[in-house]
C-alpha positions as CSV (number, residue, x, y, z in Angstrom):
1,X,3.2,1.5,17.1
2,X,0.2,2.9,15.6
3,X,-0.9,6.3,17.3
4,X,-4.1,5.6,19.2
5,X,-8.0,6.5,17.2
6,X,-8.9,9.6,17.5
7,X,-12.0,11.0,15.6
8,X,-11.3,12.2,12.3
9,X,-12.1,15.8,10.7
10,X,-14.0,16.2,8.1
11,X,-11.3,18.1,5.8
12,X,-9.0,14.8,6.9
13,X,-11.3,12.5,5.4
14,X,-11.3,14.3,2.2
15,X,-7.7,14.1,2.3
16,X,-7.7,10.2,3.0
17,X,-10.3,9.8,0.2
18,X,-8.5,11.7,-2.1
19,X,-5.0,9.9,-1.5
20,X,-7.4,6.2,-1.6
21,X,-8.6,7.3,-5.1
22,X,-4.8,8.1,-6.2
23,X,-3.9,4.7,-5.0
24,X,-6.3,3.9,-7.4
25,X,-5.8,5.8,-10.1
26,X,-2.4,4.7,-9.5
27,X,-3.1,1.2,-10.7
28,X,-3.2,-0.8,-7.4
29,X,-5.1,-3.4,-7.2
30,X,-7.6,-3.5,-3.7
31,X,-8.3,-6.0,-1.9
32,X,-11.8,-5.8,0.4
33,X,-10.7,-8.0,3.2
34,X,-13.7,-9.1,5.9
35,X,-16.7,-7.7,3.5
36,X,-16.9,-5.9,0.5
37,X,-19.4,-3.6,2.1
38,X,-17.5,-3.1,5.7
39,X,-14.2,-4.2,5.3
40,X,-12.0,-4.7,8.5
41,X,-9.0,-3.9,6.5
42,X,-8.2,-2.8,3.0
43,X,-5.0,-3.9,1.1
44,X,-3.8,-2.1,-2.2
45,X,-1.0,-3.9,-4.3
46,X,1.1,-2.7,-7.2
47,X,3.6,-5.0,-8.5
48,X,6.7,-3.8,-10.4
49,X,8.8,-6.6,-12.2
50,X,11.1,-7.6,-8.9
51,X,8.9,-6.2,-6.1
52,X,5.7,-5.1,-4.9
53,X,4.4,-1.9,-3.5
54,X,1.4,-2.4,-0.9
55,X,-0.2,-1.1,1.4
56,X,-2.5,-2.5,4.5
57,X,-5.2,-0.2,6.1
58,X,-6.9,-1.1,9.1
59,X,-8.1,2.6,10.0
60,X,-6.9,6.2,9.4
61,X,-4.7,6.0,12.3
62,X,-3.0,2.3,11.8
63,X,-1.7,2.0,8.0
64,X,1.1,0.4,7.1
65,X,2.8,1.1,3.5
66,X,5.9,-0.9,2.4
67,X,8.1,-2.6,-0.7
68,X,8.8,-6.6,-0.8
69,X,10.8,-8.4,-3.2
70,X,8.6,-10.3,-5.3
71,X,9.5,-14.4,-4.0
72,X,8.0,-17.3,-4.7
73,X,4.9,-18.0,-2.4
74,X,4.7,-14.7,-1.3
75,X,1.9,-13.4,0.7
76,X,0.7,-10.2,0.4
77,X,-1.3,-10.8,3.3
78,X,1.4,-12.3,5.5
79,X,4.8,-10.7,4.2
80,X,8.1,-11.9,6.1
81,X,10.6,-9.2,4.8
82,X,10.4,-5.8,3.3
83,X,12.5,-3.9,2.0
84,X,11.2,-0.4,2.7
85,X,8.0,0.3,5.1
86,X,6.6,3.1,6.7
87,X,3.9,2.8,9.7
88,X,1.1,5.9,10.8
89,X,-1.5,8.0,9.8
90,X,-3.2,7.7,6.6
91,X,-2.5,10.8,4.7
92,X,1.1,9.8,5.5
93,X,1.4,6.3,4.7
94,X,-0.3,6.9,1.3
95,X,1.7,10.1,0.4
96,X,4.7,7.7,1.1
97,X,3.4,4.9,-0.9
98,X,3.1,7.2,-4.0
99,X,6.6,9.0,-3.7
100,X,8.5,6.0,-3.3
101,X,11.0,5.6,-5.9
102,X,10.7,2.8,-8.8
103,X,12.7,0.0,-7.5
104,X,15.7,-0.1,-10.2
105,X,16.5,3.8,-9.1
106,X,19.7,3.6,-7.6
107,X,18.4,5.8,-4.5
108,X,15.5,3.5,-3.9
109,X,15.8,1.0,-0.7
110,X,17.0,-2.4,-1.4
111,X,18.3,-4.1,2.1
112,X,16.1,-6.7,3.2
113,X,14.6,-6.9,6.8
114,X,11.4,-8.4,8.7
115,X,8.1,-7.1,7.8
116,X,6.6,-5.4,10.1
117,X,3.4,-7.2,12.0
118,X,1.3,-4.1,11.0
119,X,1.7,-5.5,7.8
120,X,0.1,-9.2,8.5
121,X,-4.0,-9.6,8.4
122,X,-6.0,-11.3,10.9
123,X,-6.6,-14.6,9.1
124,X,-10.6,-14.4,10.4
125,X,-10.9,-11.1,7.8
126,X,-9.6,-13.8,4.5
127,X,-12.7,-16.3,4.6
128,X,-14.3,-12.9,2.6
129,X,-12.1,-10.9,0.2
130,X,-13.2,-9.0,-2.7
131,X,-10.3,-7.8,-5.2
132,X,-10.7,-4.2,-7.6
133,X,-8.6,-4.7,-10.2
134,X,-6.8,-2.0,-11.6
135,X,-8.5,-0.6,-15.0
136,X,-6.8,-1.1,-18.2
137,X,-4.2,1.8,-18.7
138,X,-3.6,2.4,-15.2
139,X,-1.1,0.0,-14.2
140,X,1.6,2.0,-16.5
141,X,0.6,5.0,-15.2
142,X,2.6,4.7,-11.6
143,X,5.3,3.5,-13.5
144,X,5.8,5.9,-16.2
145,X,4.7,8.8,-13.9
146,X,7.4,7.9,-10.9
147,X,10.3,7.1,-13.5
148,X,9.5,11.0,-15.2
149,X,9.6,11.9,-11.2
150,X,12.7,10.1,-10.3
151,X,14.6,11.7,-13.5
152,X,13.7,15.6,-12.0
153,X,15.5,14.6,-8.8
């Protein structure tokens, strides 16, 4: 369960902005679900060959990171199995997200089990989705930069 609102400090929000922008430096691609200008939640993708590293934030109190195998017709907004997740606060959801091992590293999760509903978006937030694709470059980036991680281990 997600821990209830509470209001944010200003040095938090930095934080959270700063982890966002490494998401996207990261090569994710966004997705601006319910509004490009006020979105009611915010999914970030990054797909590997096999699976699919995302994340869904609804505020900085309910975020939910995770890893899916990559199957046919699957829905990044309505994912029935993962295969890693973590659920909670922002700055720890995202500093998950970009630690998590490439999925062909022996250590990194591979067992199958229900998605989490934290992970699911109200279907009412779809009829208005705006995507930020990655720019070019970036997408290697996580890649090369979490394989040169992995190998320090």
């Amino acid at each position: 369960m997600s821990q209830p609102c509470q209001q944010s400090q200003p040095s938090e929000l930095t934080e959270i902005d700063d982890l966002l922008r490494s998401v996207v430096s990261d090569g994710f691609t966004v997705y601006l679900c319910g509004g490009a200008d006020r979105p009611e939640a915010i999914v970030a993708t990054y797909a590997w060959e096999t699976h699919v590293d995302y994340v869904v934030i609804k505020d900085a109190h309910d975020v939910t990171a995770a890893r899916s195998r990559i199957v046919r017709d699957w829905d990044v907004f309505a994912a029935e199995s993962v295969v890693w997740s973590y659920q909670g606060h922002a700055r720890w959801a995202l500093r998950a997200i970009l630690d998590l091992l490439p999925p062909e590293h022996p250590n990194a999760p591979h067992e199958d089990y229900p998605a989490p509903a934290s992970l699911h978006v109200d279907p009412a937030f779809l009829s208005s989705v705006s995507v930020r694709s990655p720019r070019p470059g970036l997408v290697a980036r996580r890649a090369m930069r979490l394989r040169l991680a992995a190998r320090e281990r």
